[in-house]
N, C-alpha and C positions, 0 to 999 in steps of 0.2 A: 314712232314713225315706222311704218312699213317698207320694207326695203328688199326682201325676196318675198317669189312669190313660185311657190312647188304645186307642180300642177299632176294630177291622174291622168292619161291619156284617154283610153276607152269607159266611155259614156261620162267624158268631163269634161277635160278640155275636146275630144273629138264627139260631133255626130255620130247617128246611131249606124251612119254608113263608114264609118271608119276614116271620116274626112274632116280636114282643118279648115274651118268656115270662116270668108275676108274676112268678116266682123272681128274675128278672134285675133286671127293673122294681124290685122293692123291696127290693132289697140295693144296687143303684147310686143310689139315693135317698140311702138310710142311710148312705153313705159322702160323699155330698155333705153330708149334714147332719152329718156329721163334722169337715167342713172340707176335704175333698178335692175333685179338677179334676174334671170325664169331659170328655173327649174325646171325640167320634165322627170317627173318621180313616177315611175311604172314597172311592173311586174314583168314588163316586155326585156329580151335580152339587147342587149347592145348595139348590134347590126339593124334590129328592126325597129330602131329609135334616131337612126343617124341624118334620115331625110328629113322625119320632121324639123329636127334640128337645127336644120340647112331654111328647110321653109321659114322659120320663124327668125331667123339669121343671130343666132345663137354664137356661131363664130366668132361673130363682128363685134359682140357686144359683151363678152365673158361671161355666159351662158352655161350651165351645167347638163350633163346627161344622168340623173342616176336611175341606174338600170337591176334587175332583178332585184325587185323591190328594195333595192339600197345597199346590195352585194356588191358596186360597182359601179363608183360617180367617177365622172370627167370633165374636165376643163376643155369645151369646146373650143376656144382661144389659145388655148396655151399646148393644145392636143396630148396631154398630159392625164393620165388618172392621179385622183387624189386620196382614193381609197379601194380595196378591192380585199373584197373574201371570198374565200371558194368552200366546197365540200371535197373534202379529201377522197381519195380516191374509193379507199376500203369502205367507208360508209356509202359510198355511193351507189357501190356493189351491191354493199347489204340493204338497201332502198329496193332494188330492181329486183332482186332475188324474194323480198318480202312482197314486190309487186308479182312476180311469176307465183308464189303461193297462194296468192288471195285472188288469182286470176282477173288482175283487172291490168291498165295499161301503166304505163309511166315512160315522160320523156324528157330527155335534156338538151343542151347546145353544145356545136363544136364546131367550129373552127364555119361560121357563118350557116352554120345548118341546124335542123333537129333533127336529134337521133331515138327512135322508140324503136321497139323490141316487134311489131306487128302491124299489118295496119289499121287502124282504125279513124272513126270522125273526130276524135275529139283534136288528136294529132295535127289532121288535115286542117282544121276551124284554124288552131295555132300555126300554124303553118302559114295562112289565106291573110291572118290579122296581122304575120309580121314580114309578110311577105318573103320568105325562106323556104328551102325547098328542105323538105320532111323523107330522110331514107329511114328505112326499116332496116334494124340490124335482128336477126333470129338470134345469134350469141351477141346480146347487149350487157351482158354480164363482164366479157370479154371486150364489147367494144370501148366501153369507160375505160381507159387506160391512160385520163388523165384526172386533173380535180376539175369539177365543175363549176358554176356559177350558182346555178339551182336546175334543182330538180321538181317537176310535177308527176304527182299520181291524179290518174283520168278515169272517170266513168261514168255511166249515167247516173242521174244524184240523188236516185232512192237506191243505189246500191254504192255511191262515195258517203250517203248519210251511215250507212252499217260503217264502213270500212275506216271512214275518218277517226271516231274514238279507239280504233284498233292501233292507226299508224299512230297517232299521239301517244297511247300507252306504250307503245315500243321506241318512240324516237324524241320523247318529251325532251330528255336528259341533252339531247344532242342537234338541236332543229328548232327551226320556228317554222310553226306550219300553221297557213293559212287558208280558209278558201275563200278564193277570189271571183270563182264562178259558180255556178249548180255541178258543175262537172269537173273544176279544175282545183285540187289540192295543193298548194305551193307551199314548197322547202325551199331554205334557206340555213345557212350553219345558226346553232343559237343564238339569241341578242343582236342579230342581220332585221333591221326594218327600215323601211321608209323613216319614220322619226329620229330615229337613231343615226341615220348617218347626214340627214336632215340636218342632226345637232353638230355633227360634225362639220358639214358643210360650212354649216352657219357662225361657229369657230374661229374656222380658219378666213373667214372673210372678217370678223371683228364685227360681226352681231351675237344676239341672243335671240330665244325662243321669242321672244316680243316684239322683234322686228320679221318676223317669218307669218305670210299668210300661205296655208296651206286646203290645198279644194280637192277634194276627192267623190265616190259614190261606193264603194265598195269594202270588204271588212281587211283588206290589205293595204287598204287606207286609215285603218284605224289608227295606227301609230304615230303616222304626221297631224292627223285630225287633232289630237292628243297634246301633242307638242307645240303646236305652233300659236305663238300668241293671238291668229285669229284661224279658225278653226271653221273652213265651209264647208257644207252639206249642198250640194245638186239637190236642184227640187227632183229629181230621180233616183237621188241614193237611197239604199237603206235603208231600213228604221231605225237599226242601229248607229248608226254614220248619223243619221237625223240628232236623234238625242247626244250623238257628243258635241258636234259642231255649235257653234256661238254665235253662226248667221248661216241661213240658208240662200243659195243664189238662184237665180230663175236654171230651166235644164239645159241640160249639151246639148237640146236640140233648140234652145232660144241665146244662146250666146251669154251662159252663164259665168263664163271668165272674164269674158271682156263685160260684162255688168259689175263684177266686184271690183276689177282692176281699174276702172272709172271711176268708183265710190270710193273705194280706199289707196289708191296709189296714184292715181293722176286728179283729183277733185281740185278746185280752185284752192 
């Protein structure tokens, strides 16, 4: 019996306008008023998770936040974190300074904002998608002077295609890096995924991996894709995402949450 249900934000559970559609909205209600989890499992930082949150009334119903890709779950009821990993401070350094040598961007979170070292688009796109406002720091090197959540290296994605087997060969040992977009390279401290804290999550509630439906479209959704005893693919995701999932949902832009959460968590 299925009993959480971990959801991707961007092009899964949201439109491709970056909006939570009634249909979604109130069938993920009715499943909580059922007795069931949601999860919102997203690459997004914390602050730019907290509305939808609220929209989907997550409070009300002991609902979870996990944030940068699984760096960073919370107990919307209990307003409590239940897990939290950061990137220490020196390595985060040595991230930015590897980023100032291969001259491409990279940005992080602080204290409700993003911090990049210049400006550019990709910053801004992040910035628009989590509704936070993006300062540029010139000494970012200097301005990390705490641990962060995660980290992204940015750029356009025939020149993150060169760049990505470079940051991997330098940061395998110490990082899980992902990409999540054409342009967006996402870090995390090692062993930090969506599935993984997924497993955690799902622990400390007194489930296993076979009570967990988890719906993604993206390769920083692989993790959970993986772990969850039902495993969705968005008829928009991936090829990769395709082939591991174990049922495919209609797309984020036809109300593919609330299509599985009707088949599998609310059905007669």
């Amino acid at each position: 019996m299925y009993k959480i249900i971990a959801l991707d934000l961007d092009e899964t559970l949201l439109n491709n306008e970056g909006q939570l559609s009634q249909v979604n909205r109130e069938v993920l209600i009715e499943a909580q008023l059922a007795g069931n989890t949601v999860v919102l499992a997203s690459g997004r930082p914390f602050d730019g998770m907290t509305k939808l949150a609220k929209e989907l009334q997550l409070e009300q119903h002991n609902g979870y936040i996990s944030a940068y890709n699984g760096g960073y779950v919370y107990n919307c009821e209990t307003k409590e974190a239940i897990f939290a990993n950061t990137i220490p401070v020196e390595l985060a350094q040595e991230m930015t300074k590897e980023a100032i040598t291969r001259d491409i961007d990279i940005l992080t979170y602080s204290e409700g904002t993003i911090l990049t070292r210049r400006p550019n688009e990709w910053a801004t796109y992040e910035g628009g998608l989590v509704d936070m406002p993006v300062f540029e720091k010139e000494d970012m090197v200097e301005a990390i002077n705490h641990p962060v959540n995660k980290m992204m290296f940015l750029a356009a994605s025939e020149d993150l295609d060169v760049v990505e087997p470079l940051i991997k060969a330098v940061f395998a040992d110490r990082l899980q890096v992902v990409r999540s977009k054409p342009f967006f390279l996402e870090c995390t401290m090692k062993g930090i995924t969506k599935g993984a804290s997924l497993d955690v999550l799902a622990k400390s509630l007194g489930y296993t991996a076979e009570n967990v439906i988890a719906c993604g479209d993206s390769n920083n959704d692989e993790s959970m894709i993986k772990y969850a005893g039902l495993g969705v693919a968005m008829a928009n995701a991936n090829d990769n995402i395709k082939n591991l999932a174990s049922y495919e949902a209609p797309s984020n832009t036809d109300d593919g949450v609330a299509a599985v959460v009707r088949k599998f968590m609310l059905k007669p």
